[in-house]
N, C-alpha and C positions, 0 to 999 in steps of 0.2 A: 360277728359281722358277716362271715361268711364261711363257706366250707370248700375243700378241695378235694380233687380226685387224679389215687395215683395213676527349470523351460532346451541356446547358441547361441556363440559371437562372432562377426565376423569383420575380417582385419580390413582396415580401409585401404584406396590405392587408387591411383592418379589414373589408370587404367580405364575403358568401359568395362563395365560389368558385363557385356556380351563376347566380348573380348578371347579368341583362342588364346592358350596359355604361349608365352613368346618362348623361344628358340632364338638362342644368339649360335654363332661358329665361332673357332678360335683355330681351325685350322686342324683340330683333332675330333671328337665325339663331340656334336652336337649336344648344349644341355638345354634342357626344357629349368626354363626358374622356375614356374610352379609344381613341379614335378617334384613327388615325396621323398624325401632323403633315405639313402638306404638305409636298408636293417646293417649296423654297424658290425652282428655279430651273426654274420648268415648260417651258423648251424643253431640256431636259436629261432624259438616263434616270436614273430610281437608281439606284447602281451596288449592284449583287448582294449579299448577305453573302456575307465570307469564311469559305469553308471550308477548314478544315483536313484532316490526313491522316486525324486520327481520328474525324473526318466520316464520312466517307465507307468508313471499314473497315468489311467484311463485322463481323458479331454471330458471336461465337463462341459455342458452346453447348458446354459442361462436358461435356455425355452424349454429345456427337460422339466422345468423345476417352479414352471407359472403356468398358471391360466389369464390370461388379458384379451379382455375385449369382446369374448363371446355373449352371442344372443340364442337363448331358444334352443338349446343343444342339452345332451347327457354328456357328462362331460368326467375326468377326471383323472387317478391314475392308481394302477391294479397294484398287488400286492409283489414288493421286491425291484419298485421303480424308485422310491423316492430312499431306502434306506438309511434314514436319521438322519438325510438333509434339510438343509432350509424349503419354503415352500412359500409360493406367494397366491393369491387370488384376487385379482381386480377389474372394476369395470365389467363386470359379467352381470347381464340382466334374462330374467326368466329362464335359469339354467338349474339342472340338477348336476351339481357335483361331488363324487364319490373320494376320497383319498382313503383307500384300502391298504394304507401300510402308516407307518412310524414313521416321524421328524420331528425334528429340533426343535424348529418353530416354524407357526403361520402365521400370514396379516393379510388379512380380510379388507379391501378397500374398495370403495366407491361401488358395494353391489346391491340389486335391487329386484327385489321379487325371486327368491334362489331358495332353495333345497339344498344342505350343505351338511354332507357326513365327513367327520376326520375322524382318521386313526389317532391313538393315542401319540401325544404330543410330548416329549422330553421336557420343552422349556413352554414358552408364553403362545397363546393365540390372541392376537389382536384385531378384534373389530371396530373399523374407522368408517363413518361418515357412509353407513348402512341400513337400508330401510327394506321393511316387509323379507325378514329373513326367517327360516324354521331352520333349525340345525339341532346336529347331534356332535356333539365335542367330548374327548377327553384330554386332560392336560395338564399339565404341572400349575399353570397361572391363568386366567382367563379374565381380560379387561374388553372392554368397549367403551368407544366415545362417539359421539355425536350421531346415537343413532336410533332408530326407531321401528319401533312395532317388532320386535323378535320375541324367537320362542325358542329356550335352548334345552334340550335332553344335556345336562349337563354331568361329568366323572369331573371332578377340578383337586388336586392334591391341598392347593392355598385356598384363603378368600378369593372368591371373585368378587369382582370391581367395577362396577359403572360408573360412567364419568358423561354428563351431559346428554345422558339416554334417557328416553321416555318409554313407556309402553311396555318395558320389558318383563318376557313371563318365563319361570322357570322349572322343567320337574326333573326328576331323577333319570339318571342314564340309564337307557336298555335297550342292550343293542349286540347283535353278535356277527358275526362271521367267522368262519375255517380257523383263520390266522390271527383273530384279535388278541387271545390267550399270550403268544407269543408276543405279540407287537406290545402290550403290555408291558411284560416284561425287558423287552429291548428297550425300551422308551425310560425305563426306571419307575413305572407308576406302578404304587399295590391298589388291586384291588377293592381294597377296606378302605382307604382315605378318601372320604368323598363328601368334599365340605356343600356339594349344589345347593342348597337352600339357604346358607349363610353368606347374604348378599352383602357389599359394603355398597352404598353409595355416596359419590364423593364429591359429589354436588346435589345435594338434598336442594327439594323446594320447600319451602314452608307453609303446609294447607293439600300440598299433593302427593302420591305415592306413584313413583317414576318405574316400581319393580311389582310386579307378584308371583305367588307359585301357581303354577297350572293346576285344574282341577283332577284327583286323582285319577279319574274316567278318562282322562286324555289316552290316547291310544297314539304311538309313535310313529307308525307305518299311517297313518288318516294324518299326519301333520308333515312326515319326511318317506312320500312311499319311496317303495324298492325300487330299481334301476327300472329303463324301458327294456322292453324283452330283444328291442332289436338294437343294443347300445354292446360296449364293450366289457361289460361288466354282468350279462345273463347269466355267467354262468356261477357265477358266485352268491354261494346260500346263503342267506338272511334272513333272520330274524327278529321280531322285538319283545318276544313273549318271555314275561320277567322270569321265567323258572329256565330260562336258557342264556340269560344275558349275563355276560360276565362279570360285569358289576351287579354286587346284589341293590335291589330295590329296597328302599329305605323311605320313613317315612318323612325326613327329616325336622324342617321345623314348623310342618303342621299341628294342632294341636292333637293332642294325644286323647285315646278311647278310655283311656284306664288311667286311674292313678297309679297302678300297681306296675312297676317296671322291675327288672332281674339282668343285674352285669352275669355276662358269662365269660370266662376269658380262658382262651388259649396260647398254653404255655410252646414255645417253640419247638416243633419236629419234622419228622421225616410227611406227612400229613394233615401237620396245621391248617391248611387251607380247604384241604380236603373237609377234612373235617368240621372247618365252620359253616362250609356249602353246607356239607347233611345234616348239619344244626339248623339252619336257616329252613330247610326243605322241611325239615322232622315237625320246626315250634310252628311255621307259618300254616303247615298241615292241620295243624290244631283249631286254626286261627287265631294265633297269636301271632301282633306283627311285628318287624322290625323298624326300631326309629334309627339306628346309627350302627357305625361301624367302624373302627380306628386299628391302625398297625402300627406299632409304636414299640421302640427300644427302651428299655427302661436299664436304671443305676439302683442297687441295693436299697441308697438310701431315698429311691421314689417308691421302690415297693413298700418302706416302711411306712412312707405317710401317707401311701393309696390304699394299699390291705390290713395296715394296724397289726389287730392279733394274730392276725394268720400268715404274716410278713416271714418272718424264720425260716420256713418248712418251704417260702416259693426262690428266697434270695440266689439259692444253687442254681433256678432252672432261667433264670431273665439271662444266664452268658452263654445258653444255647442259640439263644438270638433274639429276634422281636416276637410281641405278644402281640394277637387278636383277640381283639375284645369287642361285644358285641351289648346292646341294649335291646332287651326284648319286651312288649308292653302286654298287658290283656291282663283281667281277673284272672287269678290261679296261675299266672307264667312262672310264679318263681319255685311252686311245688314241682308243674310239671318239667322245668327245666332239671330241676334235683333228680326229678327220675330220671327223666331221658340222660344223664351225667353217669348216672348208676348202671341204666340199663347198656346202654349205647356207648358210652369211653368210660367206661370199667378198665383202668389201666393205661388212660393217658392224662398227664398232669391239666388240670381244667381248675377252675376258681368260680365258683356258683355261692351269688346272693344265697345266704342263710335262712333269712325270711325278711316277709313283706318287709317290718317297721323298719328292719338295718336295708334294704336291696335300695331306695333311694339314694343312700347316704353313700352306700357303692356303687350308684352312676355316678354321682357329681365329682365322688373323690378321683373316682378314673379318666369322668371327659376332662374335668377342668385341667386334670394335670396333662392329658394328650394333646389337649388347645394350646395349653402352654407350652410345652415341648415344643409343638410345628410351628410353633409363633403366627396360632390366631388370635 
């Protein structure tokens, strides 16, 4: 089938609140009432009040953390502003907006004619009742309703979801800057899982098609250009050129050039990731391309019904951590993947399609079970 290589309170009173503190006489030492009781044991300090966490937490401000209302402006916010907070967008028309750093979540509402890059997103991005939008997203969940004419550079970990959308067009994420790599991983998103072309829609028409994928030629900077040079964000490098974007470029679920496909899978280490980059860089050099890519944790007894005979020899390495696993298309990919295994990770645990007639049989048994895992 296949082969391997080794907040205070304060007290009420009948008093005005502007009120000097009162002074009664008794004929001795004037006592002030509001005046602090003494230290009971004057060779002693008072001890301090105690503060709490929410003491001493920074003030957050609501307006740090929205865009509302703008027209015709660059707009957005730099890396190290938003730190896996929430984030909103509304009512913003012919705006370019940049979010150069990681949050929670976004909701996209009521905008119209906009250029919209987000960093990688922890939880959901939600687009409401939005027309004539070009974006680049990454995210853990990605829905719209009621909206029209968009075109998303999408990274999504789940299905994405349209709901009462027309018009909409989708290609693969590419997209870099300085800091994405980290925001990535702050955000909890891998690289590999990148369902963009597996559209649900959840109000199909009958006779119409409400989604498509963009044509591969699309170019991302001609649909989402760079900041203006004279905005707050000049100085921040950008890119969209796929051999630089952190998400690899995948073909998804356009139709394929080859019948002939090759799982390649890496076993968890100190350079798993590295390593599947110079895999991608090495086969696509060739001209071989990539349709997909998944990072997924597996249990003994998934390796035995995704790898069969060669299941024994991988069971030890799946509790190093999760595997990358990669589909690779084109005449001859699954020889040259065998060599490049041989020549190039001689010495790191990998799992390479045996040949052509089984290397189908070792995509389907790997995506289907990775679908099933992430519950597509």
């Amino acid at each position: 089938m296949g082969c391997f290589f080794s907040k205070k309170s304060r007290r009420k009173s009948c008093e005005k609140e502007d009120r000097d503190p009162t002074t009664t006489t008794t004929g001795e030492t004037p006592t002030t009432l509001n005046a602090a009781p003494a230290n009971p044991n004057p060779g002693h300090l008072v001890e301090p009040q105690k503060l709490y966490s929410w003491d001493t937490r920074e003030k957050v401000d609501p307006k740090d953390y929205m865009l509302s209302g703008i027209r015709d402006a660059t707009v957005g916010r730099s890396p190290g502003k938003l730190n896996g907070q929430q984030f909103v967008i509304q009512d913003c028309e012919n705006c370019s907006i940049f979010v150069f750093d990681h949050s929670a979540t976004i909701t996209i509402d009521d905008c119209v004619n906009c250029r919209i890059v987000l960093g990688p997103v922890k939880g959901s991005v939600f687009f409401r009742d939005c027309k004539d939008i070009r974006c680049v997203v990454a995210c853990q969940q990605f829905r719209t309703r009621d909206c029209k004419k968009m075109e998303v550079f999408l990274c999504c970990a789940t299905q994405p979801i349209i709901e009462s959308s027309t018009g909409m067009k989708f290609g693969c994420f590419q997209y870099f800057y300085p800091d994405l790599a980290f925001h990535f991983k702050d955000a909890g998103l891998s690289i590999f899982n990148n369902n963009w072309s597996n559209i649900h829609d959840f109000t199909p028409v009958s006779g119409e098609t409400n989604w498509n994928l963009l044509p591969e030629s699309v170019q991302v900077l001609d649909q989402v250009p760079v900041p203006d040079p004279e905005s707050d964000f000049k100085s921040i490098r950008i890119s969209a050129d796929a051999a630089r974007s952190i998400v690899p470029l995948t073909k998804g679920g356009r139709r394929k050039d080859s019948e002939e496909s090759c799982l390649f899978v890496f076993f968890a280490g100190d350079y798993a990731t590295a390593n599947a980059r110079k895999l991608i860089d090495d086969v696509t050099s060739q001209g071989f391309v990539l349709i997909q890519t998944k990072e997924v944790s597996m249990r003994p007894e998934d390796v035995k019904r995704v790898f069969q005979n060669n299941a024994e020899d991988l069971i030890e390495w799946i509790t190093k951590g999760p595997v990358i696993a990669l589909e690779l298309n084109g005449d001859g990919v699954v020889d040259a993947c065998k060599n490049i295994a041989n020549d190039v990770f001689n010495g790191t645990k990998v799992f390479v399609s045996d040949n052509k007639s089984s290397s189908s049989r070792d995509v389907d048994n790997f995506f289907n079970f990775a679908d099933m895992q992430m519950g597509l």
